[in-house]
C-alpha positions in Angstrom: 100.0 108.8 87.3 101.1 105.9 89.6 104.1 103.3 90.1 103.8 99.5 90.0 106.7 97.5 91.4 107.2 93.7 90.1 109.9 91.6 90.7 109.8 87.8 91.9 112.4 87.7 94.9 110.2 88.2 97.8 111.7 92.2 98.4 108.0 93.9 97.5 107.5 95.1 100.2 110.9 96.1 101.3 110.7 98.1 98.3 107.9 99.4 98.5 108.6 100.7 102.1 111.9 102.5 101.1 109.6 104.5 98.4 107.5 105.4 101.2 110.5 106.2 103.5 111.3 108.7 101.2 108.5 110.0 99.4 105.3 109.3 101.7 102.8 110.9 98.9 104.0 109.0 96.4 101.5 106.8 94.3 104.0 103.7 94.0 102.0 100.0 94.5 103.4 96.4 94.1 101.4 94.6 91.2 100.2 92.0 93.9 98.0 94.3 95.5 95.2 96.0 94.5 95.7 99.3 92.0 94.6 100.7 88.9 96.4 99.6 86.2 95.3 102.8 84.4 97.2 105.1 86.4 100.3 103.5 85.7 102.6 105.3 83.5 105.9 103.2 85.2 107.0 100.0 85.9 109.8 99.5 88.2 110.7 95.5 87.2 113.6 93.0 87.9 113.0 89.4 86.4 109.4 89.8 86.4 106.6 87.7 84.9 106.4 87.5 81.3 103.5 89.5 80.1 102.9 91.2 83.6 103.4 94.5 81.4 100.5 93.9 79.0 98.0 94.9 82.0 99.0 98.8 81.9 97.7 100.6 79.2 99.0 104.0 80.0 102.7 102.4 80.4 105.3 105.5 79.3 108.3 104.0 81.2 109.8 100.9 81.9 112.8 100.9 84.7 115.3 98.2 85.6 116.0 98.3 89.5 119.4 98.1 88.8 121.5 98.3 85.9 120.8 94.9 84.0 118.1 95.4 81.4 118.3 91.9 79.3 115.2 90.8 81.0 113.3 93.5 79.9 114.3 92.5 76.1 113.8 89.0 76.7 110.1 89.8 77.3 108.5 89.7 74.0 105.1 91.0 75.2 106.7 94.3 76.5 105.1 97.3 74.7 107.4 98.1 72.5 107.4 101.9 72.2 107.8 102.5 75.8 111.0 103.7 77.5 113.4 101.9 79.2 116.3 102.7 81.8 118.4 101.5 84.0 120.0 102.5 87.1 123.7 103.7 87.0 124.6 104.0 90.9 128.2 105.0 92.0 127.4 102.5 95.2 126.9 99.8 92.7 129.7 100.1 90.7 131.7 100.4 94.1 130.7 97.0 95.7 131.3 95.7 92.0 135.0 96.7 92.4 135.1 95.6 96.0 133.8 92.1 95.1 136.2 91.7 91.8 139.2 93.2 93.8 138.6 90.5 97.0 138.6 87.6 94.4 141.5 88.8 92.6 143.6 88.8 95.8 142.3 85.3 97.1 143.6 84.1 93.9 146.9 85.5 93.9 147.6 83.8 97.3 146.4 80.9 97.0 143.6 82.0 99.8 140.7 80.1 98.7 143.3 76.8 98.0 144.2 77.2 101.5 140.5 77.6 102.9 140.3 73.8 101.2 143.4 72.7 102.6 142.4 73.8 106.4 138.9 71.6 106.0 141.3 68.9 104.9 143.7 69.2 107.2 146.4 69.4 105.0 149.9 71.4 105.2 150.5 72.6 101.5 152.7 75.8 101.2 152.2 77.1 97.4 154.3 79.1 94.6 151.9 82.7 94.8 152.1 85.3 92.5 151.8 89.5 92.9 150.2 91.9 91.6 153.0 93.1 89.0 152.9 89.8 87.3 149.3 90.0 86.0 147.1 92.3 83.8 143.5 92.4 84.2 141.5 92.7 81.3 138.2 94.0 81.7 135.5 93.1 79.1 133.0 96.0 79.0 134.4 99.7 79.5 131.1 101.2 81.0 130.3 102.8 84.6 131.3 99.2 86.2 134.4 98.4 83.7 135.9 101.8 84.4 134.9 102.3 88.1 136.9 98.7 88.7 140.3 99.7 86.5 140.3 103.3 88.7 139.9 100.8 91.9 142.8 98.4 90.2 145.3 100.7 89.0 146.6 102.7 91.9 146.9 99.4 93.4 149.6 98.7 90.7 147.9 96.5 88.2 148.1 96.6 84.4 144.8 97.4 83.1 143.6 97.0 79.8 140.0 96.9 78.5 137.6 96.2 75.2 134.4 97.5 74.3 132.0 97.2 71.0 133.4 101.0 70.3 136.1 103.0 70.3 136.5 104.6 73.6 139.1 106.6 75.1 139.6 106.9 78.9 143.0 108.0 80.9 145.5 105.7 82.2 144.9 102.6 80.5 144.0 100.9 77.1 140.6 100.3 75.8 140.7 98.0 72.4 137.5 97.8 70.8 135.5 95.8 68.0 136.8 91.8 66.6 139.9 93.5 65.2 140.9 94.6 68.9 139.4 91.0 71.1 142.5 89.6 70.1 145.1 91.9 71.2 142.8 92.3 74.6 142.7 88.8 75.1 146.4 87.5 74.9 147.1 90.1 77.2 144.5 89.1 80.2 146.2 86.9 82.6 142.8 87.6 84.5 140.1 88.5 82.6 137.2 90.3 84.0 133.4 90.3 82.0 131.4 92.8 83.1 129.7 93.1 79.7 126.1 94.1 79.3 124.0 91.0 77.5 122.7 91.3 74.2 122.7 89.0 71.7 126.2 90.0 70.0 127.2 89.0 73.5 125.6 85.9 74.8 127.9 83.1 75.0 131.0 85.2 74.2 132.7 83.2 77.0 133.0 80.5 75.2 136.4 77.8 73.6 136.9 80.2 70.8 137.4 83.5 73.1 139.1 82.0 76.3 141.5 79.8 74.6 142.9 83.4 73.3 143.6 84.0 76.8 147.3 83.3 78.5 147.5 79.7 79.5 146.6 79.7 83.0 144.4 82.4 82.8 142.1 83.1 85.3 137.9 83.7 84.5 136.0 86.2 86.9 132.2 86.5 85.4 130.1 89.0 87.5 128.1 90.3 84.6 125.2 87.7 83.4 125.1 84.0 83.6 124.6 84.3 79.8 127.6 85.3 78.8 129.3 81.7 79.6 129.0 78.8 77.5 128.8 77.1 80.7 129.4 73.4 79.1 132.6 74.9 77.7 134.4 75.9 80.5 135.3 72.9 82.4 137.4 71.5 79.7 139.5 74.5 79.0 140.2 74.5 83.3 141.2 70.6 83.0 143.8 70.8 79.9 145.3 73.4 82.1 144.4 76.2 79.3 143.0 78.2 82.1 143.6 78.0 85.9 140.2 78.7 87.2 137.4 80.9 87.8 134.9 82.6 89.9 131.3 83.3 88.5 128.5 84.8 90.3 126.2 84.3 87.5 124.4 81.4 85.6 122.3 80.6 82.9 120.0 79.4 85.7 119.3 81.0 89.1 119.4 79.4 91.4 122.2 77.5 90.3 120.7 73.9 90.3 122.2 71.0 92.8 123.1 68.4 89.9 125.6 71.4 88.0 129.1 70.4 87.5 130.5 73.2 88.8 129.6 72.7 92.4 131.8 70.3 92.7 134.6 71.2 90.5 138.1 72.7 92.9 138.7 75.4 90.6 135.5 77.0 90.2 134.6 79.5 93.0 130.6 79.7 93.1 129.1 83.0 94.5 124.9 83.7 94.6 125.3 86.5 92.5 125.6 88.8 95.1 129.3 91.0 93.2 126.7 94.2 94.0 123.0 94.3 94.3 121.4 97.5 94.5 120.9 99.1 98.0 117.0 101.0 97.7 118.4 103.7 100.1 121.2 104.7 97.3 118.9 104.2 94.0 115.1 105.0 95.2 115.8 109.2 94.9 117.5 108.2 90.7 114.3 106.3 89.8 111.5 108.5 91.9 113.3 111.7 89.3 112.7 109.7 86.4 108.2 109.6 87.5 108.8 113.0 88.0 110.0 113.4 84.5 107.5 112.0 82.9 105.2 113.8 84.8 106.9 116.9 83.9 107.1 115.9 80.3 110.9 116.1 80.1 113.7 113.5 79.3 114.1 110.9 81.1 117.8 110.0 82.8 119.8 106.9 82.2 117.7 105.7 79.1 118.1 102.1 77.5 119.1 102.2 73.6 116.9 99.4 72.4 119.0 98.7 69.0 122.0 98.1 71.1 120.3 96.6 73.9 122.0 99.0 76.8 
């Protein structure tokens, strides 16, 4: 039994080395250097090459390095009866609220306006607004939705959130399926996605939803880059429907140079960095899983393939 590692972001090795850090014996190789694809029974992955998984016969496990799996699905060469997961990391749901929280504030006091303004030189006092006057509506009531309203609520926000299915949490409101979008919607004076992406929810950022929102609404995506119907979203910012947003994820990554919203003053462009997992805090959660399967027991944090997370 052995580990490949493949991702395309130059972090191999880095990867590889943190393994090692903690578990010198263990048989864990990156797929650009020599190994027997035999021995494999799991592939540690993040956006990697299409049909890399075909080369591993003995494949019994499939693992996301963090907690996006929409690649994996978007691979049609993937064996198909091998288990997936995903990491679900307390540090990762953490900077997630950190990031969404820091954004939030900037907006309600005009921060980022003013960063402009300084470049400019210019001397513009502004109307700002607190925290009692808005309710955040988070789209997706998972580990990250529900980690971020327990970050936002003893702060004194109105939470509210909306999931595929009924779920009940304490101290605030989860509405779920089409019959409950609506009601979540007209509520979100800032709406938060943090959805996973299947195909129920690519493009659900898109006229129809968003002009359910408040007018003057304000769009944070930090979940993926295909939730936005990107082409859509300018529009609905210059009628004034919505007041801005800041995304940290695209269709396309790197975000390329001729995009409209680089250049667009009310569209705050991050590299999607909201949270990126740490090796330090998620190595030990994906080494337990190889030891699973080595034990023949279940596996932890498992991917439902019909739902797609």
């Amino acid at each position: 039994m052995a580990i490949v590692l493949i991702r395309q972001d130059g972090k191999l090795d880095l990867w590889k080395n943190a393994f090692l850090g903690q578990y010198p014996d263990l048989p864990v190789f990156h797929y650009e250097e020599p190994h027997s694809t035999e021995e494999v029974t799991m592939a540690i992955v993040w956006k990697h090459p299409e049909g890399s998984l075909t080369h591993y016969p003995n494949l019994q496990c499939i693992a996301s390095f963090g907690a996006g799996v929409d690649f994996i699905f978007e691979d049609n060469t993937r064996p198909k009866n091998v288990t997936i997961t995903r990491v679900i990391d307390p540090a990762l749901a953490a900077d997630m609220s950190e990031y969404v929280l820091g954004v939030i504030l900037m907006y309600l006091k005009n921060l980022d306006t003013y960063r402009q303004d300084q470049a400019n030189k210019s001397w513009r006092p502004k109307a700002y607004t607190r925290i009692a006057d808005h309710t955040i509506g988070i789209m997706g009531a998972g580990t990250l939705g529900i980690t971020l309203a327990n970050s936002l609520l003893p702060l004194g926000f109105k939470v509210v959130g909306w999931s595929r299915e009924a779920k009940e949490v304490e101290n605030f409101k989860i509405y779920h399926g089409q019959g409950g979008k609506t009601n979540f919607l007209r509520q979100s004076t800032i709406l938060v996605c943090l959805l996973p992406l299947t195909d129920a929810t690519k493009e659900i950022l898109d006229k129809e939803t968003l002009s359910q929102l408040p007018k003057g609404a304000y769009l944070i995506n930090v979940a993926r880059g295909g939730h936005l119907a990107e082409n859509q979203l300018i529009p609905l910012i210059d009628s004034g429907h919505l007041s801005g947003a800041c995304l940290d994820v695209f269709q396309q990554e790197p975000l390329e140079e001729g995009h409209p919203f680089w250049d667009h003053p009310k569209i705050k462009i991050t590299p999607h960095v909201a949270s990126v997992s740490d090796p330090a805090s998620v190595v030990h959660q994906l080494v337990e899983n190889y030891y699973r399967l080595e034990k023949k027991v279940p596996l932890v944090n498992t991917v439902d393939p019909s739902r797609g997370y």
